[in-house]
C-alpha positions as a Python dict, from the first residue, in 0.01 Angstrom:
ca = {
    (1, 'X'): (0, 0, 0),
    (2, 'X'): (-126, -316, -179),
    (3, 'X'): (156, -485, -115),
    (4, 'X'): (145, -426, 215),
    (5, 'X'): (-213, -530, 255),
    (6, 'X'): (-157, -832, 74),
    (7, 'X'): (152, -896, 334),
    (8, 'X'): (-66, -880, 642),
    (9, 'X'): (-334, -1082, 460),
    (10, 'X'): (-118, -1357, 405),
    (11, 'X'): (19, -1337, 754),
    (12, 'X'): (-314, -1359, 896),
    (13, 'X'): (-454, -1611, 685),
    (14, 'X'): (-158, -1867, 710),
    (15, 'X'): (-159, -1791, 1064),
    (16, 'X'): (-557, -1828, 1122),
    (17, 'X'): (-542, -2152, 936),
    (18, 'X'): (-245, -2361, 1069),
    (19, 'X'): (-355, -2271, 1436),
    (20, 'X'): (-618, -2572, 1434),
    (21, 'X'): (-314, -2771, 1366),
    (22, 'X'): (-107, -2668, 1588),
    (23, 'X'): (-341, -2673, 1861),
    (24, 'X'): (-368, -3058, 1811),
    (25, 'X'): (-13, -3101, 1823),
    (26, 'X'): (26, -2958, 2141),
    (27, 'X'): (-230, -3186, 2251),
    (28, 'X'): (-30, -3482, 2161),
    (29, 'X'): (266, -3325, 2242),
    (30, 'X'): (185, -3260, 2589),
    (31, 'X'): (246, -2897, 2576),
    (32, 'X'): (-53, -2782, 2769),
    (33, 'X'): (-133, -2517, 3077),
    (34, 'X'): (-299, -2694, 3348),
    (35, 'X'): (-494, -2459, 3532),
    (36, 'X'): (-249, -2245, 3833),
    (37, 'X'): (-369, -2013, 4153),
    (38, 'X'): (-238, -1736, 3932),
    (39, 'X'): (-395, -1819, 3623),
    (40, 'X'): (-739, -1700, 3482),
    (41, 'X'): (-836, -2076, 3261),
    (42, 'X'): (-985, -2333, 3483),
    (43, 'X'): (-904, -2604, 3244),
    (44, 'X'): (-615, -2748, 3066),
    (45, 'X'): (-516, -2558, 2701),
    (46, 'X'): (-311, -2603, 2472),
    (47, 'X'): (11, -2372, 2401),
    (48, 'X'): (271, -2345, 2184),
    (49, 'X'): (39, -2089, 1903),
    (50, 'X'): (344, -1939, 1841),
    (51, 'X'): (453, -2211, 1598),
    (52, 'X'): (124, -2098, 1409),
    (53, 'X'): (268, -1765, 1389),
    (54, 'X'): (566, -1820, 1279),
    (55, 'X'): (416, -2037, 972),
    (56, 'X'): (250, -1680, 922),
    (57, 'X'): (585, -1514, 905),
    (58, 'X'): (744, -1801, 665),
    (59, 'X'): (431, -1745, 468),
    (60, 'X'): (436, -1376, 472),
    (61, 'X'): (818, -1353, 381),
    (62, 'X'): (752, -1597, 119),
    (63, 'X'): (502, -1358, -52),
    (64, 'X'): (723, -1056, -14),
    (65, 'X'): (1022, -1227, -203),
    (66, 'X'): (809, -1295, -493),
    (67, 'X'): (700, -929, -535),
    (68, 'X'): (964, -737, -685),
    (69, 'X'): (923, -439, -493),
    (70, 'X'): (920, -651, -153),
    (71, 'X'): (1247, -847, -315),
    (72, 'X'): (1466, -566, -268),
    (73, 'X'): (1359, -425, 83),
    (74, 'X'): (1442, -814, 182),
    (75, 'X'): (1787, -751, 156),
    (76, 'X'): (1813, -403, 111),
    (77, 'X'): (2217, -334, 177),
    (78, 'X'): (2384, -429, 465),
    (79, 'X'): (2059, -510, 625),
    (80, 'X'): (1909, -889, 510),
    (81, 'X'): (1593, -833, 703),
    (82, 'X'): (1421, -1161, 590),
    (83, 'X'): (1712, -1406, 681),
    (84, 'X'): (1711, -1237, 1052),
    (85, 'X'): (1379, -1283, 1085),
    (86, 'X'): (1384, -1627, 988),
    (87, 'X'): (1694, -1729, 1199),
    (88, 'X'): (1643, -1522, 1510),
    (89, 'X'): (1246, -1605, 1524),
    (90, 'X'): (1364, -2002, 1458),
    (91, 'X'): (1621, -1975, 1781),
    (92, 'X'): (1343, -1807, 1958),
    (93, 'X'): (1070, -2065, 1849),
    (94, 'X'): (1299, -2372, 1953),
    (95, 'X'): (1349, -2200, 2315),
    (96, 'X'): (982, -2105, 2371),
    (97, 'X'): (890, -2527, 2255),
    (98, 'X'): (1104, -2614, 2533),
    (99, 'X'): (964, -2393, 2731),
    (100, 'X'): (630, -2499, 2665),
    (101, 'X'): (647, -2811, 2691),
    (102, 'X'): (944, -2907, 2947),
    (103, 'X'): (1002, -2563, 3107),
    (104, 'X'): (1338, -2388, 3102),
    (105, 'X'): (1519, -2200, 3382),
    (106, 'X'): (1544, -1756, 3349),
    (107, 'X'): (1881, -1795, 3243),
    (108, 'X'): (1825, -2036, 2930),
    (109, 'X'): (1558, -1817, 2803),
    (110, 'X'): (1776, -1440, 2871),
    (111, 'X'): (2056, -1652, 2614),
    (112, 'X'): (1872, -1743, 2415),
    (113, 'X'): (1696, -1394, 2400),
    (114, 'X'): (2045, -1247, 2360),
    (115, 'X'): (2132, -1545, 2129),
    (116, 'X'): (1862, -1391, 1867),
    (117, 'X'): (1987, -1032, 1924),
    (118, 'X'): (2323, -1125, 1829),
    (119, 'X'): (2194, -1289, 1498),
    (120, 'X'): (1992, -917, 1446),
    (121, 'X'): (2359, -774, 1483),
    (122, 'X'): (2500, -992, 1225),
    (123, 'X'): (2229, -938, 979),
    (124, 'X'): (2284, -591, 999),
    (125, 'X'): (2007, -477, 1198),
    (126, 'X'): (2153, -290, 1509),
    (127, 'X'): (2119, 50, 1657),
    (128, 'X'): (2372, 298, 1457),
    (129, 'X'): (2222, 635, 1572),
    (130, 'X'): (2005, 808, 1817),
    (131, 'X'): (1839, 1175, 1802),
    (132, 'X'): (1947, 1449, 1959),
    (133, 'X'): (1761, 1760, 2113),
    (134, 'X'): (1970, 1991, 1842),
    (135, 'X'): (1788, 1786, 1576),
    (136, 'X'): (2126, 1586, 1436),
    (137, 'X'): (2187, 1222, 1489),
    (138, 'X'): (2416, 1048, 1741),
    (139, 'X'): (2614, 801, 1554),
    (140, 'X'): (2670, 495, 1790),
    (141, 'X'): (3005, 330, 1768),
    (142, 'X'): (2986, -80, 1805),
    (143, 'X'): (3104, -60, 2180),
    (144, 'X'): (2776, 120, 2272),
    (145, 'X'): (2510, 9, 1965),
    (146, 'X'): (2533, -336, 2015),
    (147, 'X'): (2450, -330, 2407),
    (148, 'X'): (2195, -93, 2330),
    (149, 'X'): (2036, -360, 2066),
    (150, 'X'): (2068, -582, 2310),
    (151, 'X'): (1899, -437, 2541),
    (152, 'X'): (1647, -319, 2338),
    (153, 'X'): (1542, -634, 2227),
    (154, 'X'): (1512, -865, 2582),
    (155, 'X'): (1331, -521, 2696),
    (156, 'X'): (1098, -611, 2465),
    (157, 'X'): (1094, -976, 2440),
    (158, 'X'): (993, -975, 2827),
    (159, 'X'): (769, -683, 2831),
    (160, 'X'): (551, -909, 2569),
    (161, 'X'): (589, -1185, 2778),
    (162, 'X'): (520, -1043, 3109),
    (163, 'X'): (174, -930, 2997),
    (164, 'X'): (54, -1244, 2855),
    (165, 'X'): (-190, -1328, 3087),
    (166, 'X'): (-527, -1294, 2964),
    (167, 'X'): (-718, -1453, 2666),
    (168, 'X'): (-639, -1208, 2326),
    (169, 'X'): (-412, -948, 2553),
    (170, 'X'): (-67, -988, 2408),
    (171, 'X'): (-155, -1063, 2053),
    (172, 'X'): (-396, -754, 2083),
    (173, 'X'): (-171, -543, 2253),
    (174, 'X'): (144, -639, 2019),
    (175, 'X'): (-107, -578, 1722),
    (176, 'X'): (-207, -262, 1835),
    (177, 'X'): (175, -119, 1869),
    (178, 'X'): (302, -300, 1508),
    (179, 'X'): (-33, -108, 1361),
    (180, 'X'): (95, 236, 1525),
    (181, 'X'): (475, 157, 1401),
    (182, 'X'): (333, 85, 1039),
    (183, 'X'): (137, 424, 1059),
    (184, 'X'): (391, 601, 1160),
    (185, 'X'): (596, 499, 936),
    (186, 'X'): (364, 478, 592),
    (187, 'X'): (223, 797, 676),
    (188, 'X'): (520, 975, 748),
    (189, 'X'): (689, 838, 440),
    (190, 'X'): (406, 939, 230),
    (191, 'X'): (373, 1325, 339),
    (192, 'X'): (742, 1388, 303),
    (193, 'X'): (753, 1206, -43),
    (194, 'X'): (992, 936, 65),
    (195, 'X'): (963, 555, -25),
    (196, 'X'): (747, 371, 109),
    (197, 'X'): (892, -2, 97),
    (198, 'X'): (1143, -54, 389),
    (199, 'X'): (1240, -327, 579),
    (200, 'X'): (1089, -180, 918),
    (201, 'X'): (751, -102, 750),
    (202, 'X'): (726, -446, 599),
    (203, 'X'): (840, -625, 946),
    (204, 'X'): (533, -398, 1121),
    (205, 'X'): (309, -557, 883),
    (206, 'X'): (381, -923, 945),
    (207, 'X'): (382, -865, 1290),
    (208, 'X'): (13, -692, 1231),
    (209, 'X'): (-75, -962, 1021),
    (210, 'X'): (-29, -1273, 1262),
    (211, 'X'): (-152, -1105, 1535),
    (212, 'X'): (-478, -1036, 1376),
    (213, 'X'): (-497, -1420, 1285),
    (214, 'X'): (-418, -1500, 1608),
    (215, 'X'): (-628, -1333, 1804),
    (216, 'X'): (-965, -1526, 1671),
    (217, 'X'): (-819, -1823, 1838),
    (218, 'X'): (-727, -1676, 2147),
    (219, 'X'): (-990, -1444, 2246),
    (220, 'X'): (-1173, -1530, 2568),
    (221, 'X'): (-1242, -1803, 2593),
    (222, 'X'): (-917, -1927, 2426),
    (223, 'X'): (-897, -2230, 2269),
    (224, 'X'): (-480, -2216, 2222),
    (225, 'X'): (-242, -1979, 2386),
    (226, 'X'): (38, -1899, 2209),
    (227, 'X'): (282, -1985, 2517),
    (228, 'X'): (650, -1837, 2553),
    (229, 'X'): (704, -1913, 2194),
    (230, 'X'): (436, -1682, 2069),
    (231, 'X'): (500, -1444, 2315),
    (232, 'X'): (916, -1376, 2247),
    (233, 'X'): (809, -1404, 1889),
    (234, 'X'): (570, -1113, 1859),
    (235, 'X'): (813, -939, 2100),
    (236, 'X'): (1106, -1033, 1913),
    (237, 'X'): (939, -845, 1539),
    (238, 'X'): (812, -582, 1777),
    (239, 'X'): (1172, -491, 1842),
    (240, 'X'): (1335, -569, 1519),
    (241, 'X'): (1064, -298, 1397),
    (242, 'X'): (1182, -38, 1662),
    (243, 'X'): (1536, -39, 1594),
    (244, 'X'): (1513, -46, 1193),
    (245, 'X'): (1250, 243, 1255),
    (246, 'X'): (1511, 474, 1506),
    (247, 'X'): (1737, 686, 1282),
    (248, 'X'): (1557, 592, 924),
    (249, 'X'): (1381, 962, 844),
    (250, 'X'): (1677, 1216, 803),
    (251, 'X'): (1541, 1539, 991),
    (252, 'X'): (1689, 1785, 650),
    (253, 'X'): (1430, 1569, 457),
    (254, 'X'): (1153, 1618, 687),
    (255, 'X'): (1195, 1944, 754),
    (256, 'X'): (1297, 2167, 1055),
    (257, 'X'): (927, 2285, 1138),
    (258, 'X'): (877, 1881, 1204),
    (259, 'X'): (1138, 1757, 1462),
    (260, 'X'): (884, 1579, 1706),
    (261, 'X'): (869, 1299, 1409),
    (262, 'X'): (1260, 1210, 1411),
    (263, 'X'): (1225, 1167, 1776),
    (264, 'X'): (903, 852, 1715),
    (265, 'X'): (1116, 566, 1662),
    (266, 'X'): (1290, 641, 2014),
    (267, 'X'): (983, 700, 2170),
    (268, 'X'): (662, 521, 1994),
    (269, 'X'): (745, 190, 2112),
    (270, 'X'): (794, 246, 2449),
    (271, 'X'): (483, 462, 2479),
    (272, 'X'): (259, 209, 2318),
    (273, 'X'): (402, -76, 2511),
    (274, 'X'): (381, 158, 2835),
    (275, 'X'): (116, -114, 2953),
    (276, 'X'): (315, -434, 2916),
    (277, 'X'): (661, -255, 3023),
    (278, 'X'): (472, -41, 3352),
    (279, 'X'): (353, -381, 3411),
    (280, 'X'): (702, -580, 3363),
    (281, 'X'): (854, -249, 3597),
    (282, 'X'): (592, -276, 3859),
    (283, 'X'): (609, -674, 3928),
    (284, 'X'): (997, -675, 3930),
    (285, 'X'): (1021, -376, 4190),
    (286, 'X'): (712, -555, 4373),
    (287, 'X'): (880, -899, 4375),
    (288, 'X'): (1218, -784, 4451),
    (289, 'X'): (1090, -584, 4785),
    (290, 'X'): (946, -886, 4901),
    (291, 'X'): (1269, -1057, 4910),
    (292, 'X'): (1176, -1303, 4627),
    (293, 'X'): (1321, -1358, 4242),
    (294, 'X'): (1176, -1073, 3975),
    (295, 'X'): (1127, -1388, 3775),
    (296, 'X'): (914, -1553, 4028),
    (297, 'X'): (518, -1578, 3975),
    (298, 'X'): (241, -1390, 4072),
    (299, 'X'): (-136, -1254, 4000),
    (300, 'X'): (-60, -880, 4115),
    (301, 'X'): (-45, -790, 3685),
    (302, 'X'): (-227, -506, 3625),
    (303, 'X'): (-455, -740, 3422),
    (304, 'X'): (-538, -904, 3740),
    (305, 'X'): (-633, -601, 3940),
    (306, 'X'): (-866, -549, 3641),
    (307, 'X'): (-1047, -848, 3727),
    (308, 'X'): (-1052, -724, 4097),
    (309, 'X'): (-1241, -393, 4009),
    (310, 'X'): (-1509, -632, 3892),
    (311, 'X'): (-1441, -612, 3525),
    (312, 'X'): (-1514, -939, 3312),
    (313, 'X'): (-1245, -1103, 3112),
    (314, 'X'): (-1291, -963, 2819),
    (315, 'X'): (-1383, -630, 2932),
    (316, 'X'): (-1035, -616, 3079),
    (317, 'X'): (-840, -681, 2778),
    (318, 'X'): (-1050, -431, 2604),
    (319, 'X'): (-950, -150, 2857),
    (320, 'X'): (-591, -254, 2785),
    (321, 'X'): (-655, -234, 2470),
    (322, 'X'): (-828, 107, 2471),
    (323, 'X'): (-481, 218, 2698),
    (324, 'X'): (-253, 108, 2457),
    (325, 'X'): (-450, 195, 2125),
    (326, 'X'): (-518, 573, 2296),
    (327, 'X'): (-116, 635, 2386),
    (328, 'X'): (-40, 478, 1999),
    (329, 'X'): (-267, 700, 1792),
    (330, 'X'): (-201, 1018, 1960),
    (331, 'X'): (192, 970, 1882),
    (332, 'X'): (116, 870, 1552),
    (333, 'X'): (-84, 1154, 1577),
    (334, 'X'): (135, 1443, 1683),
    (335, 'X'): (379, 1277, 1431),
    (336, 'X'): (194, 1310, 1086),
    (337, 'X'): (31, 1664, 1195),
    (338, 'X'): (121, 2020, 1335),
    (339, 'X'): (-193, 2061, 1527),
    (340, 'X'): (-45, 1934, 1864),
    (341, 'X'): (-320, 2158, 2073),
    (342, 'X'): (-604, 1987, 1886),
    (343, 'X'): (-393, 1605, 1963),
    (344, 'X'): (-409, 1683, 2310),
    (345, 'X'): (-714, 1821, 2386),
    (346, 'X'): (-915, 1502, 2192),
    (347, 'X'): (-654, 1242, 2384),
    (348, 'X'): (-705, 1454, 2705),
    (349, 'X'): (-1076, 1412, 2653),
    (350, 'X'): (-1084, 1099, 2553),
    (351, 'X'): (-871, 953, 2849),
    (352, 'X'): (-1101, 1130, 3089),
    (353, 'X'): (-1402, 949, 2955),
    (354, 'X'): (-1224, 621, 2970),
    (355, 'X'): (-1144, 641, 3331),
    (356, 'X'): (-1483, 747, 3429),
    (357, 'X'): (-1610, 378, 3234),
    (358, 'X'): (-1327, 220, 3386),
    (359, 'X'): (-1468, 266, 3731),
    (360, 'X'): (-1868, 327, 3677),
    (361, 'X'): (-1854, 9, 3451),
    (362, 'X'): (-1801, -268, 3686),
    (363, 'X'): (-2060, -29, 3975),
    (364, 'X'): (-2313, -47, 3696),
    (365, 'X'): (-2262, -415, 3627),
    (366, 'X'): (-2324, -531, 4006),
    (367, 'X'): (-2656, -274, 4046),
    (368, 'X'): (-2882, -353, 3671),
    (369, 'X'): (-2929, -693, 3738),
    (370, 'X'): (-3081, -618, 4113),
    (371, 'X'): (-3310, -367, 3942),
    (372, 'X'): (-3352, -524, 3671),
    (373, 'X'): (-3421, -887, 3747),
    (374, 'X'): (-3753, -928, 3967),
    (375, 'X'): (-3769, -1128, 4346),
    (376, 'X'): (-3549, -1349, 4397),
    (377, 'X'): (-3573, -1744, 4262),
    (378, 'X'): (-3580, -1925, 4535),
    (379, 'X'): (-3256, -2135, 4568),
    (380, 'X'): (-3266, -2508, 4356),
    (381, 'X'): (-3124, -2793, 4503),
    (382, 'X'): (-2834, -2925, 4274),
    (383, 'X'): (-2914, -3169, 4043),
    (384, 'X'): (-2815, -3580, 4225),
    (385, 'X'): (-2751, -3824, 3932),
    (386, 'X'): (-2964, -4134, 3967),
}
């Protein structure tokens, strides 16, 4: 665990630190969001904060190949995790600068999106088997795992990006699901007596790490956003994590009394990233019936809708936080315990509260200041310059 620790800590530091930076860059460079009808910022700010996280992954790799126990799990077998990180996140960074600065069409973005995947395949990391309700593996020949990686990862990539529209929300959300992979994973390794140091495991925790020195920077009110680069970065790890995770725990190993935990890897992501991929679902089928591109702009994000119910901005990327952080740790959950009644009943519980603070929240809000406040101030004139 203290490698770990000292992984994410170096992730978030480098990444915390080389944000300042890289905010005045983007400055110079022009990369900058001027304020839209769909946007939330009423003011120009900088983007391109991705480049600050990827200085977190360099650093964070860097760190992990001078441990020895880290310098294995690198390039454990066919799998070289740290040179596919490196190469597909460096494709991914160069689109996303484009993007950020000069804009670039759909289609540039889905190759380059595939472009990455395809370096994932050749570094070994691919989809080789799937779980089956009988509890034994489906092996996955080439001319159906490497569609399915694919897939998996420009799922992801745009799920990430299609909920980055708030201050803190994707680097929270992202954090949130690379904390629940790493759980899941560490935890269930631990229980079973299995090793600890893999290449998914180690991939969670970068991803936790420069999220969590993100954030700081990018919590309302933002002074950087970390633009299409940061975005299909984070998304990028998210599902490198996901498909090294599917398949890794053997279900003879684990047991036959425990088969809910082989089925995680297939199922944790998209749970925890049910908000950013109900979201991605809902605008594409919303954009499509009106006749118009499922690329094509909007402020109909559930995010949005938030901010209709009368929630602040930052109260609205805490409910999506609660959402996704609630979905994560009951998985997790059910997958490091046999007491699936007690799971339940607390996330049952718990959800019910949330919706009732969801919708009393903003009521309450609008009513304590009239109560609280005293008469009215009568109106002031503006203040006229001299």
């Amino acid at each position: 665990m203290r490698e770990y620790l000292l992984t994410i800590l170096v992730a978030a530091l480098v990444t915390y630190l080389l944000t300042p930076a890289v905010r005045r860059f983007a400055v110079w460079f022009g990369a900058q969001a001027a304020p839209r009808d769909r946007d939330v910022h009423t003011i120009p700010t900088p983007r391109l904060g991705g480049l600050a996280m990827f200085g977190g992954l360099v650093g964070a790799l860097i760190v992990a190949a001078g441990l020895p126990a880290f310098r294995k799990v690198l390039a454990a077998g066919d799998v070289n995790v740290g040179r596919a990180m490196l190469l597909s996140g460096g494709l991914i960074v160069l689109v996303g600068i484009a993007d950020d600065r000069w804009g670039v069409d759909a289609l540039t973005k889905f190759a380059g999106q595939v472009a990455a995947a395809g370096i994932f395949i050749m570094q070994g990391i691919q989809l080789y088997q799937l779980p089956m309700p009988n509890g034994e593996p489906l092996a996955l020949p080439p001319a159906y795992g490497v569609p399915l990686t694919v897939f998996v990862v420009v799922a992801t990539i745009n799920a990430v990006n299609f909920i980055d529209g708030l201050d803190g929300l994707a680097a929270g959300v992202v954090g949130i699901a690379a904390s629940a992979l790493f759980s899941y994973a560490y935890l269930l390794s631990y229980t079973n007596g299995l090793t600890k140091l893999t290449p998914a495991t180690l991939t969670a925790a970068i991803l936790v790490g420069i999220c969590a020195g993100f954030l700081p920077h990018n919590f309302n009110p933002a002074r950087i956003f970390m633009g299409d680069t940061g975005s299909m970065l984070i998304g990028l790890l998210l599902s490198a994590a996901t498909i090294m995770l599917t398949g890794q725990f053997d279900p003879a190993v684990i047991g036959s009394y425990a088969q809910f935990p082989f089925w995680m890897p297939i199922l944790l992501v998209p749970a925890v990233a049910l908000v950013p991929f109900l979201d991605m679902l809902l605008a594409v089928w919303r954009r499509t019936n009106q006749g118009r591109s499922p690329f094509a702009p909007d402020k109909q994000h559930l995010h949005h809708r938030l901010l209709e119910l009368g929630h602040s901005h930052r109260r609205a990327v805490l409910i999506m936080y609660f959402w996704v952080g609630l979905i994560a740790s009951s998985l997790v959950g059910l997958s490091v315990t046999n007491s699936v009644p007690l799971v339940s009943s607390v996330t049952l519980v718990v959800a019910v509260l949330g919706v009732v603070v969801m919708i009393a929240a903003p009521r309450v809000r609008r009513r304590t200041p009239r109560h609280a406040a005293g008469p009215a101030a009568p109106a002031q004139r503006p203040h006229q310059p001299v």
